[in-house]
C-alpha positions as CSV (number, residue, x, y, z in Angstrom):
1,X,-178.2,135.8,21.4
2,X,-181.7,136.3,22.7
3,X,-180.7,133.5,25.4
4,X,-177.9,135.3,26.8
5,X,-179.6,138.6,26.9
6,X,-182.3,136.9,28.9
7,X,-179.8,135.8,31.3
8,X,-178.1,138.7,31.8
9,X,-181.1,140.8,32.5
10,X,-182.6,138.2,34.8
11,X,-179.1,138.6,36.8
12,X,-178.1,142.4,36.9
13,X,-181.9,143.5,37.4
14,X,-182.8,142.1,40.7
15,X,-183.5,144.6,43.1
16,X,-181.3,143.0,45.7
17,X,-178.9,143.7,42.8
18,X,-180.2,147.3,42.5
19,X,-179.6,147.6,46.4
20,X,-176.2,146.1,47.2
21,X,-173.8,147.6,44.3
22,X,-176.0,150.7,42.2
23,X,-178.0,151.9,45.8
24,X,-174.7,152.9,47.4
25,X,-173.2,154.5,44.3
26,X,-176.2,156.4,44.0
27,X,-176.1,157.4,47.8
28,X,-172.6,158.6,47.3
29,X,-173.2,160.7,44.2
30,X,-175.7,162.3,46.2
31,X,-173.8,163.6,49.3
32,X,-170.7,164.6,47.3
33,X,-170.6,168.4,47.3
34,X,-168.0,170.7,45.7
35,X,-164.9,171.3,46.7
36,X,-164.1,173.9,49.1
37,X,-161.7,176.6,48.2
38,X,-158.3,176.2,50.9
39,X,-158.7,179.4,52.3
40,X,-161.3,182.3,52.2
41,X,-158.5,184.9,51.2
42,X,-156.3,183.8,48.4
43,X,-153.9,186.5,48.9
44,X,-152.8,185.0,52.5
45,X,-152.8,181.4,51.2
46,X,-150.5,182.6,48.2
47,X,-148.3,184.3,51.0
48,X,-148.7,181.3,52.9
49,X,-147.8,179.2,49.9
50,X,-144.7,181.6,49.2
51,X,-143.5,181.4,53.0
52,X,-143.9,177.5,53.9
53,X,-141.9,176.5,50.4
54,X,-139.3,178.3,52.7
55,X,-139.4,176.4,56.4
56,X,-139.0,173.0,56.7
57,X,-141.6,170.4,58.1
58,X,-140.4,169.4,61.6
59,X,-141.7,165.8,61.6
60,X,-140.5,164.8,58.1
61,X,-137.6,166.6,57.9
62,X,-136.5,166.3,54.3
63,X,-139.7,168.0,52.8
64,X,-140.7,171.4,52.5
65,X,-143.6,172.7,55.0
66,X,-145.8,173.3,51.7
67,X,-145.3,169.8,50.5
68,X,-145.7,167.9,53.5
69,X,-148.8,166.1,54.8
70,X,-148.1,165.3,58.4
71,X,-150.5,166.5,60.9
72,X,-147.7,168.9,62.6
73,X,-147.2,170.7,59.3
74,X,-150.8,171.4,58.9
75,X,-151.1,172.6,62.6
76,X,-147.5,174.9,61.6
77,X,-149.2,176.3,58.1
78,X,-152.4,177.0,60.5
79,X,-150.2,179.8,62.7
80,X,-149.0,180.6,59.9
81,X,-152.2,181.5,58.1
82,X,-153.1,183.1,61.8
83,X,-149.7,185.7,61.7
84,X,-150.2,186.5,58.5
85,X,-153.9,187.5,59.5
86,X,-151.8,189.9,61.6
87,X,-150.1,191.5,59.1
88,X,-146.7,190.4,60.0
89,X,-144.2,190.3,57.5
90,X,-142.3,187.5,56.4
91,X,-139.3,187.8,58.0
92,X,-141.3,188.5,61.2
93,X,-142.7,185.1,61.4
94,X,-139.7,183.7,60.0
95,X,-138.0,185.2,63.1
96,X,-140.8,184.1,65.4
97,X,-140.9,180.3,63.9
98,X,-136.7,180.2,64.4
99,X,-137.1,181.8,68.2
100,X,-139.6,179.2,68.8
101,X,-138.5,175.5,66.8
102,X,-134.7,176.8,66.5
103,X,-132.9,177.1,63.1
104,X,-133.8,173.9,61.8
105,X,-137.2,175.1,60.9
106,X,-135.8,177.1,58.3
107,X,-134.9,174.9,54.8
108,X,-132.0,177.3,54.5
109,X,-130.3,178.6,57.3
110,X,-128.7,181.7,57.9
111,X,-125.3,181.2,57.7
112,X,-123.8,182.6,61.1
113,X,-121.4,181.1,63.7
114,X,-124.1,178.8,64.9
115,X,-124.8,176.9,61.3
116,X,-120.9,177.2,59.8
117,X,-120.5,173.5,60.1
118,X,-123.7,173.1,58.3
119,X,-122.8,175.4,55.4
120,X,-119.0,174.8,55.5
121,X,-118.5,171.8,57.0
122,X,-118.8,169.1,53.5
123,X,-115.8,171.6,52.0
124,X,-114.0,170.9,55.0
125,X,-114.2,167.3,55.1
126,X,-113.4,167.1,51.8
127,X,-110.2,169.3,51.8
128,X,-109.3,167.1,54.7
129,X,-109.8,163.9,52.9
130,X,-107.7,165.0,49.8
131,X,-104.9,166.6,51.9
132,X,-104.8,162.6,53.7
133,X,-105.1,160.8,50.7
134,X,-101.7,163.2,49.3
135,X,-99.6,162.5,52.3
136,X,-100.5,158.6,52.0
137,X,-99.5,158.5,48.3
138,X,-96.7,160.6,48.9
139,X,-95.9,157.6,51.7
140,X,-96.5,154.7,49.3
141,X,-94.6,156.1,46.8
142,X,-91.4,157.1,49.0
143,X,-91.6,153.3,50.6
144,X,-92.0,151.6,47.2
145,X,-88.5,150.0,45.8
146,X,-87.2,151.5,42.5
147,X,-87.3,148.3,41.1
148,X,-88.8,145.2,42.6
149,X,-86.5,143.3,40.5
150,X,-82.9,142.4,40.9
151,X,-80.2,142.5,37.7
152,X,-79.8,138.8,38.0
153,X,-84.0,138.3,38.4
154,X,-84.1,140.7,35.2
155,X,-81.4,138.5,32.9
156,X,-83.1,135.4,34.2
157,X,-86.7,136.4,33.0
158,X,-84.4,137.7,29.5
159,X,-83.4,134.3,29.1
160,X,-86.6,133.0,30.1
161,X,-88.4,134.8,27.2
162,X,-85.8,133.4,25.0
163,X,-85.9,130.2,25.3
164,X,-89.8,130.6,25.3
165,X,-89.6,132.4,21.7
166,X,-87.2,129.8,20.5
167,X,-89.3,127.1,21.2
């Protein structure tokens, strides 16, 4: 046991050891610093917080302007942060982000004449698929004989089943 202790000292406490794997740990330890709060007001992050969960991040599209980590989306939430430095309301920069990136910034548009399609369009489509697959049943179902068998087809399939039975 006293062999293997030996060994393992002699290894792990060189100083070029001591230098190359515990030296820069040490460094490191030694420039971290806390962490720095987001914002120096915590009432205009929590608006800010409140007001990108409702605009949408340009670049990524499918994410939320507060969840998203592209560099436009930090540049958006930092005019953000600056208007509501200016005591504008929420709807104001709402209405100034909309005037200036068009109604796509917004995660849910208004509904006016401009974004109908977008609200009312999938109900549409769908009524229209329904109403087409009715009229093509209705089709089917008018072309399709009564019977696809004849009387004498019929008796001969009878007699068939018969003789299968009897056998």
């Amino acid at each position: 046991m006293s062999l293997l202790m030996n060994r393992f000292l002699r290894l792990f406490c060189r100083p070029s050891f001591v230098l190359a794997f515990i030296g820069p740990l040490l460094a490191c330890s030694a420039m971290a610093t806390e962490a720095q709060p987001t914002a120096q007001d915590p009432v205009v992050e929590a608006r800010l917080v409140n007001i990108s969960g409702d605009l949408r991040c340009l670049v990524c599209q499918n994410e939320s302007l507060a969840s998203s980590h592209a560099k436009l989306a930090d540049d958006l939430r930092e005019e953000v942060r600056s208007l509501i430095k200016k005591n504008q309301t929420d709807e104001e920069i709402k209405t100034f982000l909309t005037a200036r990136y068009g109604d796509f910034v917004l995660y849910r548009p208004v509904v006016k004449p401009m974004t109908w399609a977008l609200w009312f369009g999938p109900f549409v489509l769908l009524l229209v698929a329904l109403a087409a697959m009715l009229v093509y049943l209705r089709q089917r179902q008018r072309q399709a004989p009564a019977s696809a068998w004849t009387d004498e087809e019929l008796k001969k399939a009878e007699r068939l089943l018969k003789d299968g039975e009897s056998a």
